[in-house]
ZAMARGU-4260 file (C-alpha; in steps of 0.2 Angstrom, whole numbers, plus 5000, padded with zeros to 4 digits):
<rodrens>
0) 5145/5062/5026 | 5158/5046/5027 | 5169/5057/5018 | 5167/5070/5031 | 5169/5060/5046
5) 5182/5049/5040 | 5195/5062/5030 | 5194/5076/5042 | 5211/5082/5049 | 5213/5079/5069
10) 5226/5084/5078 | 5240/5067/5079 | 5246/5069/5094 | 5236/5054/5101 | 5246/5043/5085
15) 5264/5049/5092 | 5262/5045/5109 | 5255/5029/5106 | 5268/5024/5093 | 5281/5027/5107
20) 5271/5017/5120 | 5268/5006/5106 | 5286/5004/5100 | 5293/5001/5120 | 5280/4987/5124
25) 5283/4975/5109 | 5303/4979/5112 | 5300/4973/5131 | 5289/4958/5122 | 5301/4953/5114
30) 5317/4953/5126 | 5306/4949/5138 | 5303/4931/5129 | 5322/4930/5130 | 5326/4932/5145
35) 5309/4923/5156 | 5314/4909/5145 | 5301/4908/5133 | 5311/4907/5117 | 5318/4892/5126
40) 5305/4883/5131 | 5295/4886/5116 | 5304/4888/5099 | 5325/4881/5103 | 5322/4866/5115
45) 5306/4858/5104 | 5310/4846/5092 | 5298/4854/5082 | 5283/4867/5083 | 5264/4865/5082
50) 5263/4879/5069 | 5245/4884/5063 | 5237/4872/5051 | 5242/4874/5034 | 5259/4883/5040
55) 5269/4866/5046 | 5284/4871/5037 | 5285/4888/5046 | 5295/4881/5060 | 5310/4889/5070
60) 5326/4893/5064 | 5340/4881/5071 | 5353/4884/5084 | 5352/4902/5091 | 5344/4908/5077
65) 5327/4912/5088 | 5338/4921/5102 | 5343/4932/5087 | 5328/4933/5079 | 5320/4938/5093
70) 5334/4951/5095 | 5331/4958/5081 | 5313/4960/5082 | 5315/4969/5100 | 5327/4981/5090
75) 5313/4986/5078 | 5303/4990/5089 | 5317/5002/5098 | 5316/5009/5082 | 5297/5011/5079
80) 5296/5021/5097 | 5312/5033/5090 | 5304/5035/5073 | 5318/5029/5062 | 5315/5020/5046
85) 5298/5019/5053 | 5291/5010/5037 | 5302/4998/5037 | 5304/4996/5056 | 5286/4993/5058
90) 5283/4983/5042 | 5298/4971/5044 | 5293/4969/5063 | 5274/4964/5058 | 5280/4952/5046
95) 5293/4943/5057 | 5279/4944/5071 | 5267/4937/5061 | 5277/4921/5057 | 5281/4917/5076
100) 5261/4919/5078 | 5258/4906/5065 | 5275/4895/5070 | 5268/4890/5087 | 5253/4889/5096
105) 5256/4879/5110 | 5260/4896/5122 | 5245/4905/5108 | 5238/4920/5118 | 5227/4931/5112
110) 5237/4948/5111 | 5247/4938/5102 | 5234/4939/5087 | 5230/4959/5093 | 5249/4962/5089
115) 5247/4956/5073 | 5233/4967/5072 | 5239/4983/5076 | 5255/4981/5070 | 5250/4978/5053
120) 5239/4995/5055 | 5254/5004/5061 | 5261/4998/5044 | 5248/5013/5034 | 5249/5025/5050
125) 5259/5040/5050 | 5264/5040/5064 | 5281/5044/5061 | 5278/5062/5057 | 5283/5071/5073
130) 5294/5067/5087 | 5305/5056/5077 | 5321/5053/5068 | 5313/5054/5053 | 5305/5069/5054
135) 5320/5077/5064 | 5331/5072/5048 | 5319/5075/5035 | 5307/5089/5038 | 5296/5088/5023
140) 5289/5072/5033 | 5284/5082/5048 | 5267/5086/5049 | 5254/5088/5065 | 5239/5083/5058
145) 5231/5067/5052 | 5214/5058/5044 | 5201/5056/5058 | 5200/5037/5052 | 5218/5034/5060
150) 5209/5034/5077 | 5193/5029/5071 | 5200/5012/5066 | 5208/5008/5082 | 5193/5013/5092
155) 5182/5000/5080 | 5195/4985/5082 | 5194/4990/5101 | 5176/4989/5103 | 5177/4974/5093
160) 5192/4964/5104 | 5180/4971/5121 | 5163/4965/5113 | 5165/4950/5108 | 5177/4946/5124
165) 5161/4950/5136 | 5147/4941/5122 | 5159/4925/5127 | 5158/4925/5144 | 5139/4925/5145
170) 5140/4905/5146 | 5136/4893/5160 | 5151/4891/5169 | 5157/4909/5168 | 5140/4916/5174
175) 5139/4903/5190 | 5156/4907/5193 | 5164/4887/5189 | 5176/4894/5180 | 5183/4908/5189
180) 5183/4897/5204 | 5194/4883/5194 | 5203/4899/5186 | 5209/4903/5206 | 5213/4888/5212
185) 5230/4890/5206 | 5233/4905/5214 | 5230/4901/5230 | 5249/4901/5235 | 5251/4918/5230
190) 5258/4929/5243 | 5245/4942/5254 | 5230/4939/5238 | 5231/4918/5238 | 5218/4915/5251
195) 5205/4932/5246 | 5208/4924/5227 | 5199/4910/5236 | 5182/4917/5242 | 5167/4915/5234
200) 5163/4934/5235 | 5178/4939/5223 | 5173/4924/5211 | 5154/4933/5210 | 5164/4949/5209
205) 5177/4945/5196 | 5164/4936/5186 | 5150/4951/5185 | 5164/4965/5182 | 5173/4956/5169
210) 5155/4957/5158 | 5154/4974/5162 | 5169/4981/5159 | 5174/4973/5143 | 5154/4976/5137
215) 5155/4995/5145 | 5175/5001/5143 | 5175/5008/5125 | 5158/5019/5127 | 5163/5024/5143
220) 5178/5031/5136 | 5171/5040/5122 | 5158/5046/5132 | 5167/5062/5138 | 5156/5063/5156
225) 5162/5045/5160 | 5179/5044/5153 | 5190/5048/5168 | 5180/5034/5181 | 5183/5023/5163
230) 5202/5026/5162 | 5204/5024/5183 | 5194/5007/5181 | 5203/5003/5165 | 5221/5006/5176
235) 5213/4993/5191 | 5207/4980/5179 | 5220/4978/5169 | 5235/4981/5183 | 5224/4968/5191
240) 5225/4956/5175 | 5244/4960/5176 | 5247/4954/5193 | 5237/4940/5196 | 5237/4931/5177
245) 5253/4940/5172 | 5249/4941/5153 | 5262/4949/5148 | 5262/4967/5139 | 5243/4965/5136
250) 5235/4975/5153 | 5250/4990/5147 | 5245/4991/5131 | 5227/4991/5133 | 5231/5006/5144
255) 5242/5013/5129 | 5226/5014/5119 | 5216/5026/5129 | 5226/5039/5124 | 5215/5039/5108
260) 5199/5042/5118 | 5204/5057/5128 | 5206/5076/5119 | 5221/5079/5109 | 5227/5096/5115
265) 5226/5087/5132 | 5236/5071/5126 | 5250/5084/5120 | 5250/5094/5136 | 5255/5080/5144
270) 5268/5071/5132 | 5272/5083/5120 | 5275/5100/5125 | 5284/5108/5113 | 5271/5101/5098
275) 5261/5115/5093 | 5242/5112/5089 | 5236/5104/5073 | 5231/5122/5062 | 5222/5113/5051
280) 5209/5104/5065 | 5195/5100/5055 | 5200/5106/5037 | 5194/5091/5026 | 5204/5083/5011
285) 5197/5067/5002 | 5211/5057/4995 | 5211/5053/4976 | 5214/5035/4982 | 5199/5034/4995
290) 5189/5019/4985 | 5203/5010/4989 | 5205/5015/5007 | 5184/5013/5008 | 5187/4994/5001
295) 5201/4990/5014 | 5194/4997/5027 | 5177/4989/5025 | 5185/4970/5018 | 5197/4971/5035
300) 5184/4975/5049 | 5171/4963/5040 | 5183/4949/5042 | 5184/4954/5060 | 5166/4954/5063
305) 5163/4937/5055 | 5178/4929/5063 | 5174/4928/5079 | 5156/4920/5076 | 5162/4907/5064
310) 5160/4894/5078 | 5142/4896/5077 | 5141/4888/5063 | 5149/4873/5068 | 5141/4858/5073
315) 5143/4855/5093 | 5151/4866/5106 | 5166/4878/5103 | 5171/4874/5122 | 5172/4855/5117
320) 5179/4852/5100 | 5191/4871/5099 | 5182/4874/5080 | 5182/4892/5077 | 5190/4895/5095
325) 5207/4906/5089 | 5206/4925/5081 | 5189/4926/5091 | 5192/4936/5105 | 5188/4918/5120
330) 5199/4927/5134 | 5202/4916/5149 | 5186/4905/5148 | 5191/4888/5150 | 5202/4876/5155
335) 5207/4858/5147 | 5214/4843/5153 | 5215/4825/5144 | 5225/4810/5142 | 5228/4801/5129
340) 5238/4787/5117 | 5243/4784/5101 | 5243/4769/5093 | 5252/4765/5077 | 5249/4750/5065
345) 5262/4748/5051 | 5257/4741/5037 | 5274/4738/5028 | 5280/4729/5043 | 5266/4723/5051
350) 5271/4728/5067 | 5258/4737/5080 | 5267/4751/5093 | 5262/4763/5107 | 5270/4780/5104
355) 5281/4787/5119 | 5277/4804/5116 | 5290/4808/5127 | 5304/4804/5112 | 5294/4818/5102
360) 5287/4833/5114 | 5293/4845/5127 | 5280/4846/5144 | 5269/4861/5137 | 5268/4850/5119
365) 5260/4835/5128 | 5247/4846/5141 | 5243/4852/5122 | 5242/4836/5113 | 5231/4826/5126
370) 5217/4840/5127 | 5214/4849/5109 | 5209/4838/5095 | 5220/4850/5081 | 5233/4845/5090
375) 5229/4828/5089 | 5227/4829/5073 | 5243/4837/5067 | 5252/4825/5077 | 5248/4812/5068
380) 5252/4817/5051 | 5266/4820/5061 | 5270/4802/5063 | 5262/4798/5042 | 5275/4809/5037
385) 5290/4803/5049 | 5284/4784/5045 | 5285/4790/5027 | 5301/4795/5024 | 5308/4778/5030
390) 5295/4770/5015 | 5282/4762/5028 | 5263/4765/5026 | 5256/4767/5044 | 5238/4769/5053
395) 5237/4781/5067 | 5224/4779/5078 | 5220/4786/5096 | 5213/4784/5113 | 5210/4803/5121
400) 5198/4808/5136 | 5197/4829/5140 | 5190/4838/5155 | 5183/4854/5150 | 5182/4866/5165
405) 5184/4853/5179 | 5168/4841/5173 | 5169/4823/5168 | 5182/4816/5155 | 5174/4809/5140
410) 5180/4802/5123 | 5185/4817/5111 | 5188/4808/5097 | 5182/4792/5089 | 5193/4777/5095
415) 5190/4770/5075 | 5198/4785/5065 | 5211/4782/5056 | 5219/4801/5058 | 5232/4799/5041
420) 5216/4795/5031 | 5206/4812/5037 | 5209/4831/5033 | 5206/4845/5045 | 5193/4859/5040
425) 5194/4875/5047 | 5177/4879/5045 | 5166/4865/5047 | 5165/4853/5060 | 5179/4836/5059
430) 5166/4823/5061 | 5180/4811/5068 | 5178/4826/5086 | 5164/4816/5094 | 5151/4825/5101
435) 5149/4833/5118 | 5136/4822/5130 | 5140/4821/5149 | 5135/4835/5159 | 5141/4836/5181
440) 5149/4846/5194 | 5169/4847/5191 | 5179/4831/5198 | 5195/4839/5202 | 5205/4855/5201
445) 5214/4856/5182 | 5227/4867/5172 | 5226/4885/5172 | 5215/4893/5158 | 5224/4897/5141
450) 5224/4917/5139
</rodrens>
């Protein structure tokens, strides 16, 4: 029956026209970080990155080597939109992607992590096989058809991304609208829409219809009777997300996915005239090689089932100490403020210093370090390692208070820790975090939510 399901030939239409949209988006992605300034501000002008843990020596390439690199992934993905050297465009453009995502994390946002995703599935897709140079210079590539599973997979990471983004927001200060009243406040200048972001109505409205529509969009769209009021909702939410949060290429290329819910023949009529129809719609053909596909297919969507839920079995709140935040799908549900100081103690020279982080961070860096503890951490070794190389055993100890979501600062982690004498795990909770206890109304207006 799986077999069945899974290996029937469909029509690819959907595959072509989304590797286009696909293509253009992460090309304006990634000229677009050129020219806002985002290259700038977070890979050249840093003295260093906050990579992910476990990748410190990932950092950027000196000089203008991230303008250029950036260049060059823009490029590829010119050239996954034309179809030429697709396999290499598209693999050579996941990997490069890939490393930026694990280089930094100060600017992380989560359709940072979905490109990763979907870029690495384009990389077994193909989607190559009409409307492209490769198919326009070598025909026996051509083909109109492909494995149901192509779009099957997409629709299941989908529903997975939506899911688990609506389960998140079913928490206090998203379903008594705190949040979303915090998440405004900045907003307020905004030309003709600052003041409406301002009314408590809109709060009650965004709040309700941001649970409903990430719980309800992927059935609705597969359900043929629903899909069109879906696909005019999805076009106001996400141009909405667009507008007010400006996100980037996410609301454009959450649009680009519906075209895999809606009828292939209709999907060509409208991009693809000159495609005739898939003749072999339905025929079915196993591959020799579908154990392999089976065990892929099944390791990859386990892994993105259990990642987002990892933070349940950590001790404490995910709000409060970040543990198993990351790769879980936590779209714009809180925001952090903190302050904080470090305090070195050499040992080799006896001496005791206050860092001035301002020698070692950019503006960004330090909103960073003074609210999330991983942060914290890292930048300490930071200092082991530094300290090191001039021959000096130091202790690194720190005083840091967060607000989570407006509400009273408390201590995050415990005053007595030496941080060079403690690892950081990844999936269990970093005893030195100390534990969430004061509860109260929010004190002050703080920092826009990370994405």
């Amino acid at each position: 029956m799986l077999d069945r399901f899974l290996f029937r030939k469909i029509d690819n239409a959907p595959l072509i026209v989304f590797r286009v949209l696909f293509g253009i988006l992460i090309s304006l992605e990634c000229y677009g970080a050129i020219v806002t300034g985002w290259v700038k501000r977070n890979l050249v002008t840093p003295q260093f990155t906050f990579s992910f843990i476990g990748f410190e020596w990932l950092q950027p390439l000196p000089g203008w080597g991230m303008y250029a690199y950036f260049l060059v992934m823009g490029t590829l993905g010119v050239f996954v939109a034309l179809g030429y050297k697709y396999r290499f465009s598209i693999i050579a453009f996941t990997l490069m992607w890939f490393s930026v995502y694990l280089m930094q994390k100060t600017a992380y946002n989560n359709h940072y992590y979905l490109l990763v995703l979907i870029s690495g599935m384009m990389c077994f897709f193909p989607a190559h096989r009409a409307w492209s140079m490769d198919a326009t210079t070598n025909p026996d590539v051509r083909s109109n058809h492909m494995y149901a599973l192509v779009k099957w997979a997409i629709v299941l990471q989908l529903f997975i991304v939506y899911t688990y983004a609506a389960l998140a927001k079913m928490y206090g200060d998203w379903l008594d609208y705190t949040f979303i009243e915090l998440l405004f406040k900045g907003k307020k200048d905004y030309p003709l829409v600052g003041g409406l972001l301002q009314e408590p109505f809109l709060h009650k409205i965004v709040g309700i219809a941001g649970i409903v529509f990430d719980l309800f969009i992927i059935p609705a769209l597969l359900w043929k009777p629903s899909r069109k009021l879906a696909f005019i909702a999805a076009i106001g939410f996400h141009l909405f997300n667009s507008i007010i949060f400006q996100i980037g290429i996410f609301p454009y290329l959450a649009l680009a996915f519906t075209v895999f819910f809606f009828e292939a023949e209709t999907i060509r009529k409208l991009f693809l005239r000159k495609q005739l129809p898939s003749v072999v719609e339905g025929h079915i053909k196993v591959p020799a090689y579908k154990n392999m596909v089976y065990g892929l297919l099944i390791g990859y969507f386990l892994i993105q089932l259990i990642l987002p839920v990892r933070h349940y079995f950590i001790k404490d709140n995910v709000l409060w100490t970040e543990e198993g935040h990351r790769m879980s799908w936590r779209m714009m549900l809180r925001s952090r403020h903190g302050n904080i100081s470090y305090k070195v103690i050499n040992h080799t020279t006896g001496n005791t210093e206050l860092i001035d982080l301002d020698r070692y961070l950019t503006k960004s860096q330090k909103n960073r370090i003074g609210a999330y503890p991983d942060f914290i951490w890292q930048f300490a070794q930071r200092l082991k390692n530094e300290y090191a190389k001039k021959e000096q055993d130091i202790s690194v100890y720190v005083y840091a208070k967060v607000s989570v979501n407006g509400k009273p600062y408390q201590t995050i982690i415990a005053p007595d820790t030496d941080l060079t004498k403690v690892s950081w795990s990844h999936f269990r909770h970093n005893e030195w975090i100390l534990p969430y206890a004061q509860t109260g109304p929010p004190e002050h207006i703080i920092q826009s939510a990370e994405p």
